[in-house]
C-alpha positions in Angstrom: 7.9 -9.9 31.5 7.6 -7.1 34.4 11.5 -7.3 35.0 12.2 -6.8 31.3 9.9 -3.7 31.8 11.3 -2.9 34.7 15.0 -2.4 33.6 14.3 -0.8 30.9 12.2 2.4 32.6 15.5 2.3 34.8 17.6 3.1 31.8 19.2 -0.2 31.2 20.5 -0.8 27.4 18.4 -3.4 26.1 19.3 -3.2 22.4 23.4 -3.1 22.3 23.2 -0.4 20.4 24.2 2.2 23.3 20.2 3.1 23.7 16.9 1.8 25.6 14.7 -0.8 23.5 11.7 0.5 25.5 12.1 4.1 27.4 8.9 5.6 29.7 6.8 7.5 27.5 5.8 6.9 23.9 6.6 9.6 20.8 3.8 8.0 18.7 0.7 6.8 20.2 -2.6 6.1 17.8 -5.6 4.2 18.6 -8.7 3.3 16.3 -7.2 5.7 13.2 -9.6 5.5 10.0 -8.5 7.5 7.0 -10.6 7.6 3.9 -10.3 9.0 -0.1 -13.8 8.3 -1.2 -14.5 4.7 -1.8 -10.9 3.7 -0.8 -9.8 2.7 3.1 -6.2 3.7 3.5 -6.1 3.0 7.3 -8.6 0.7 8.6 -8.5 1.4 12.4 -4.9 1.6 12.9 -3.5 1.2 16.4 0.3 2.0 16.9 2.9 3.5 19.6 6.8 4.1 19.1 8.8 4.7 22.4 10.7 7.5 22.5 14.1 6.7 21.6 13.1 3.7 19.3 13.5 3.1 15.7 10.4 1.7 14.2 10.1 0.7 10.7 6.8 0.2 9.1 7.1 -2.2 6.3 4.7 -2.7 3.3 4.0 -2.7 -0.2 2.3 0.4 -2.0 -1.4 1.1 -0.6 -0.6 -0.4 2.8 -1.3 3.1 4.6 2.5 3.7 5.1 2.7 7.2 3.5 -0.9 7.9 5.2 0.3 7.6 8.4 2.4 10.1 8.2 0.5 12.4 6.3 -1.5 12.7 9.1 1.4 13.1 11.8 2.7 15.6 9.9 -0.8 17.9 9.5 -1.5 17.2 6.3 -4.2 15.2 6.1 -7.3 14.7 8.5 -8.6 11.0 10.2 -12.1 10.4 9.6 -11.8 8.6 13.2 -9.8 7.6 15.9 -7.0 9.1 18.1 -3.2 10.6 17.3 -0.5 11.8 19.7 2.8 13.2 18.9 5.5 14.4 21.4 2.5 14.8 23.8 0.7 17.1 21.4 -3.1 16.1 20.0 -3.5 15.7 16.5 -4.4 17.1 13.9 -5.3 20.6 16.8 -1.7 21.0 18.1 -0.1 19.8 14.3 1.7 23.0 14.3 3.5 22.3 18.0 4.0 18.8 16.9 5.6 19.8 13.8 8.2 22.5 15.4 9.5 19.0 17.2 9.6 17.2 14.3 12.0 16.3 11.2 10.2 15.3 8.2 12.3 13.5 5.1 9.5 13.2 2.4 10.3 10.4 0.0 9.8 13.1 -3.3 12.5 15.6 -3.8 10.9 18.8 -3.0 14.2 21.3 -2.4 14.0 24.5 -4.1 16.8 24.6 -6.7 17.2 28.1 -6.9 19.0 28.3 -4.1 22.3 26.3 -2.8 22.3 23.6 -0.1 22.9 26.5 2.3 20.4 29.0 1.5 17.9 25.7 1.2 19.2 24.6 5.5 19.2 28.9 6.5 15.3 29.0 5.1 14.0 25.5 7.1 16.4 27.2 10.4 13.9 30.5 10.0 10.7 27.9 9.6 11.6 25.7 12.4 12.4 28.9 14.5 15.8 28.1 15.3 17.0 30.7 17.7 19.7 33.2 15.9 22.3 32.8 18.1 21.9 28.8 17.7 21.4 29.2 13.9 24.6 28.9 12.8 25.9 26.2 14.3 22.5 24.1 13.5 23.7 24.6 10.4 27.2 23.7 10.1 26.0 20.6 12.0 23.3 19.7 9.2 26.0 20.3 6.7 28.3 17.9 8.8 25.8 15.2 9.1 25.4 14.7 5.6 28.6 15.4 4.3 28.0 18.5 2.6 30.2 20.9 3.7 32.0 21.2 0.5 28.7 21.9 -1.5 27.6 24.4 0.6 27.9 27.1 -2.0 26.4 25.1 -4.6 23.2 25.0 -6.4 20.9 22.1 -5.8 19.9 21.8 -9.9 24.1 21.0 -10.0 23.9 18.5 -7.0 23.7 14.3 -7.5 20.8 12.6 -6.7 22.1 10.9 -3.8 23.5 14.7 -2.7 20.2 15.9 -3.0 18.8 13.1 -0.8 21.4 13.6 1.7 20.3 17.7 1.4 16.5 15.9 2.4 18.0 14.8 5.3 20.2 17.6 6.9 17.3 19.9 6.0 14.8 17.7 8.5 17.6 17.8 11.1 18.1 21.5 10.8 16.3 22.4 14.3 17.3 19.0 16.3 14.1 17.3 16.3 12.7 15.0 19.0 11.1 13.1 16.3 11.8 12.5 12.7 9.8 10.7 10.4 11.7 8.9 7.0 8.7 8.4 4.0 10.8 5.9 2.3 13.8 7.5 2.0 16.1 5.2 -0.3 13.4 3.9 -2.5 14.6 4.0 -6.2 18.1 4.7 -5.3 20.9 2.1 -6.2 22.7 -0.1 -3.8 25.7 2.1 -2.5 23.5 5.3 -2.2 21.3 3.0 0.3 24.2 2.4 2.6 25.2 6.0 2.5 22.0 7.2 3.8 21.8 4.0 6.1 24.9 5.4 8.0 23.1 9.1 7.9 20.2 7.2 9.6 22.5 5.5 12.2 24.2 8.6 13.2 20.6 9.4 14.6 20.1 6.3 15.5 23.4 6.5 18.3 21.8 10.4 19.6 18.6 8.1 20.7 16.8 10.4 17.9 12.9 8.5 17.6 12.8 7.5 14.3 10.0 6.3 12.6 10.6 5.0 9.1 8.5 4.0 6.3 10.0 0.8 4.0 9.2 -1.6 1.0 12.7 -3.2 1.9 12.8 -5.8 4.6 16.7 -5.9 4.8 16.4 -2.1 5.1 14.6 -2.3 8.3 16.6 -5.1 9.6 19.4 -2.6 8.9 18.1 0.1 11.1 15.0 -0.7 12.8 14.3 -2.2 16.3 11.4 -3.1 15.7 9.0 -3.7 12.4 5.4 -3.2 11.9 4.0 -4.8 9.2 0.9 -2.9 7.0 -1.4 -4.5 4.9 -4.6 -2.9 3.8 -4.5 0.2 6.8 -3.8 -2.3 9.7 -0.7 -3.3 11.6 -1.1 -7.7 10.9 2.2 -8.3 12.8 5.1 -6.0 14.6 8.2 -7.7 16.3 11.9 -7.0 15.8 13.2 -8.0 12.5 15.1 -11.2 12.8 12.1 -12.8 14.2 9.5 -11.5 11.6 12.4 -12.9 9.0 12.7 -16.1 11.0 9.0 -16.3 11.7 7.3 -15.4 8.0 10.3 -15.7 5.4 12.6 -18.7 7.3 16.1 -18.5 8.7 17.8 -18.3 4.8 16.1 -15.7 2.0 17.2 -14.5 -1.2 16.5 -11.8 -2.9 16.5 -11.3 -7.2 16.9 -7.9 -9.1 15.9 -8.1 -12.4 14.5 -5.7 -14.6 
């Protein structure tokens, strides 16, 4: 109710996690979004808003309009309709401007493996236009977060997987972004890589970084996420925080089976 709202515009920690559950202002707001590839509807009027300082997953299975969504906060891809606001900039017209304020971890590997993990981190601190006299330590502070200091001279074709994820990452967090947006980023990765990145994510998470994550794994975003919205076929059919989506839609006890 209003004293709920009330304590939390006033700074109160609702979430026990050292942050706000629901700040002033929104990062994220969308209303009526419509997004089309010919025949196929990938978001179907889409209406969503993450709160600065929030972690929001959105949780669904492949074709839900997860990876959509932020295609088009990131610029890449146009709505046929509707509205999009990011960090108070209008979408798709001020995409560049949003973008400066974002950090983007796209779920394919896309680093250039000709260079090391530093050259790849010095390249995305000249994109993001990190100021010179701030570049260095942005980047000795990406290299910290994802515990890369020791690789900094090597090449990414000689890096793990899971170091090359973590490279995803620090690159995204280069210029401090308001806003960073996570395309699924443990899918396909074992077990113990998962909760290495989950504790990347959290460091964020404690700096009151907005995060908005994208997720086919529900104890993934109970993990991490304050709050879940689910997707199914372009809309948002139910959003609450994750124990009561569990409790509500999967019961109080689940299990889970990995099998080939």
């Amino acid at each position: 109710g209003g004293d709920g709202d009330a304590g939390a515009d006033c700074g109160q920690d609702l979430t026990g996690r050292g942050r706000r559950l629901r700040p002033m202002t929104d990062a994220i707001t969308a209303h009526g979004l419509v997004k089309r590839y010919g025949d196929l509807v990938a978001l179907d009027g889409l209406d969503l808003a993450v709160p600065e300082g929030t972690v929001l997953g959105l949780l669904g299975p492949n074709g839900a309009g997860k990876s959509t969504t932020m295609r088009l906060l990131t610029g890449q891809a146009i709505p046929d309709a509707g509205e999009l606001r990011a960090l108070g900039h209008d979408l798709p017209g001020d995409a560049k401007a949003a973008r400066a304020k974002m950090g983007v971890v796209p779920q394919l590997d896309n680093l250039d493996t000709t260079l090391t993990v530093e050259q790849n981190l010095i390249v995305f601190s000249h994109l993001y236009r990190v100021p010179r006299p701030e570049r260095r330590e942005a980047i000795e502070r990406a290299l910290e977060i994802a515990n890369l200091r020791d690789r900094r001279h090597t090449r990414v074709d000689e890096l793990s997987g899971r170091m090359r994820r973590r490279l995803l990452i620090a690159r995204g967090l280069v210029h401090r972004p308001r806003l960073v947006l996570l395309d699924e980023p443990t899918v396909g990765l074992d077990p113990q890589v998962r909760q290495e990145l989950w504790s990347l994510i959290d460091t964020l998470r404690t700096e009151g970084t907005t995060i908005l994550m994208s997720t086919h794994y529900i104890e993934e975003a109970e993990r991490l996420a304050d709050e879940v919205a689910v997707m199914h076929q372009g809309r948002i059919i139910s959003r609450g925080r994750p124990a009561d989506l569990i409790a509500e839609h999967a019961g109080r006890q689940t299990a889970e089976i990995y099998a080939p």
